[in-house]
C-alpha positions in Angstrom: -24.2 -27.3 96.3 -21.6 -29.7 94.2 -24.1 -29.2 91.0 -24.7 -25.6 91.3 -20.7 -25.3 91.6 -20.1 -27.6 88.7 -22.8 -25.6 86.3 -21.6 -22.8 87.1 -18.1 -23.7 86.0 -19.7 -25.1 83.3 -21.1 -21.4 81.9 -17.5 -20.0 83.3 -15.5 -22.6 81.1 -17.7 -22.2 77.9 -17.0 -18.7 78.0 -13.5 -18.8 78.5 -13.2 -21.0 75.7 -15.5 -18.7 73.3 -13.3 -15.8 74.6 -10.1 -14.4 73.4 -10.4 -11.9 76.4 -11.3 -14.2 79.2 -10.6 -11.3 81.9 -12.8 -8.8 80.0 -15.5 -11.9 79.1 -15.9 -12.4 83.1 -17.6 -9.3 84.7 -20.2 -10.4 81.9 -20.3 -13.9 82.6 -20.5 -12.6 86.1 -23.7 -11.1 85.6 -25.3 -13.8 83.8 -24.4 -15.9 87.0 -26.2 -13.9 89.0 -28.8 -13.5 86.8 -29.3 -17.3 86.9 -29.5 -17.2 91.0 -25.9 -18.3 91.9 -24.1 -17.3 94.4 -20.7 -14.6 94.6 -19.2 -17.2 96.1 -20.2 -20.1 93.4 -19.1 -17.5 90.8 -15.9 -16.6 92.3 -15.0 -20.2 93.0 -15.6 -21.2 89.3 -13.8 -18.2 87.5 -10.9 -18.5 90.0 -10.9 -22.5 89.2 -11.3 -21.7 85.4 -8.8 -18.4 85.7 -6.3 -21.2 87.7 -6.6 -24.6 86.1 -7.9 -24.2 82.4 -5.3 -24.2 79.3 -4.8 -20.6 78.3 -4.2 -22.3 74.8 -7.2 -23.6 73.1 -6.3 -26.4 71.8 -8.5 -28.9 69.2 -9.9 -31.4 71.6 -8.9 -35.2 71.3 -11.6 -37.6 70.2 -12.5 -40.2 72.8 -14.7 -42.9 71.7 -16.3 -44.9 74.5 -15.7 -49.1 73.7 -19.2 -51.1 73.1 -18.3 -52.5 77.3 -18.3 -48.5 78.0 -21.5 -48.0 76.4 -23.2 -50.6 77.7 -22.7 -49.1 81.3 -23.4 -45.2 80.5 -26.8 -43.6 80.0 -26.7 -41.1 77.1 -26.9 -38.4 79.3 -23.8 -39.3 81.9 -21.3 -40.0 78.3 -22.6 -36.6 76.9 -21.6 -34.9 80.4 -18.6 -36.8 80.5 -17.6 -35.9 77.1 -19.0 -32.1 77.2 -16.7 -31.5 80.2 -13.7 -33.1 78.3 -14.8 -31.2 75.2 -14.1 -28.0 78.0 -11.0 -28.9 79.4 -12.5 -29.0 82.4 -11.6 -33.0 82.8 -8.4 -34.9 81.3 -8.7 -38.4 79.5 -6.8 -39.4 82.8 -9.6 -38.2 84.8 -12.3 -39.4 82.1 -10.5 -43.1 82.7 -10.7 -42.8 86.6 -13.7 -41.8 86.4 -15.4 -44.9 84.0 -12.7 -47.3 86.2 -14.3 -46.1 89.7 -17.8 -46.6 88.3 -17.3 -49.8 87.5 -15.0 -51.3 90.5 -17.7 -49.8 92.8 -21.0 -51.3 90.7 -22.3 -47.5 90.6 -24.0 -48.7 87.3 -25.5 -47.0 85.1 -23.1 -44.5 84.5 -25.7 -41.6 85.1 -25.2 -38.2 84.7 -25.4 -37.5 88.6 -23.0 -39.8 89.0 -20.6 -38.5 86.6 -21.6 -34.9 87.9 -20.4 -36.2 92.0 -17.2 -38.4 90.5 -16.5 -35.0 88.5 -17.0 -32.3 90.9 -14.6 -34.4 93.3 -11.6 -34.4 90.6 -12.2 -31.0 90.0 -12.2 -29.3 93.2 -10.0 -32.0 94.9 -12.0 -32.8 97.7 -10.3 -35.8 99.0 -6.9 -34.1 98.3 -5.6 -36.4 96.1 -3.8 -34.6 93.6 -3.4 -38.4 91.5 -7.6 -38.3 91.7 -9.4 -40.5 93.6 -8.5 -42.4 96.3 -9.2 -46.0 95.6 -7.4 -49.2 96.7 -8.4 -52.7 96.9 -8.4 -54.0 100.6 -6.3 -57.3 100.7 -8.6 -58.5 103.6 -11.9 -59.3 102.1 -10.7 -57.7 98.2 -13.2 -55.0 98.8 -12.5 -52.1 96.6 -12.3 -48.7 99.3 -12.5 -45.4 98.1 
C-alpha cells in the first residue's frame, strides 16, 4: 500500500505544483486517480497531505548534488526518486540527508529506488511519529545502530 500512497502523492504534488488553482486542479486530479485504479481513500490521503504540508509558494528548487561517496552507493533510479521528490517539495534536504545517513549506518546498499520509496513514505506520512524523522540511535552496548 506504501507505493500506491506515495505515487499517488506523487500525481497529487505534480499537479499542485503545475496549478495556480490547486483547489479547482483537484476534482480533476481526482479523476485521473481513479482512473489509474487508486483508491478514495489513497486520493484523499494524498491531496489532504499535499493540501496540508506542501509550500503554497512555489519556490525555485535548490540544487543538490550528490558527492562521488553518494553516488557510489545510489542506483540511478533511487537518486532520480530521491531528487524528483525534492524537486516536488514533497522531501526537505534535511529529510534527503536522513535519508542517504540511514541508508548507510544500516548497510541497506545500494541506495535503490524501493528503498528510497519505504525511507520516504515513512518521513512523509510520519509513521514512527517522529516529527525530527527517523528514529535512529546507536546502542552503547554492542554500537549497533537501532532504528
Amino acid at each position: 500500500m506504501n507505493n500506491r500512497l506515495l505515487d499517488a502523492l506523487i500525481i497529487v504534488a505534480e499537479s499542485a505544483r503545475r496549478s495556480s488553482d490547486f483547489v479547482a486542479e483537484s476534482r480533476q486530479v481526482e479523476e485521473e486517480l481513479l482512473d489509474k485504479g487508486f483508491s478514495e481513500d489513497e486520493i484523499d490521503k494524498a491531496i489532504r497531505w499535499v493540501a496540508d504540508r506542501l509550500p503554497k509558494k512555489k519556490s525555485k528548487p535548490s540544487l543538490r548534488v550528490l558527492s562521488n561517496f553518494e553516488r557510489i552507493y545510489m542506483t540511478t533510479e533511487g537518486s532520480g526518486l530521491l531528487m524528483r521528490l525534492r524537486n516536488l517539495g514533497l522531501l526537505t534536504d534535511e529529510h534527503i540527508e536522513l535519508i542517504i545517513a540511514r541508508a548507510l549506518l544500516l548497510d541497506e546498499l545500494p541506495i535503490d529506488e524501493e528503498s528510497v520509496r519505504n525511507m520516504a513514505f515513512v518521513l512523509l506520512f510520519d509513521l514512527k511519529n517522529h516529527r525530527d524523522g527517523f528514529s535512529m540511535y546507536i546502542d552503547s552496548d554492542d554500537n549497533q545502530v537501532e532504528n
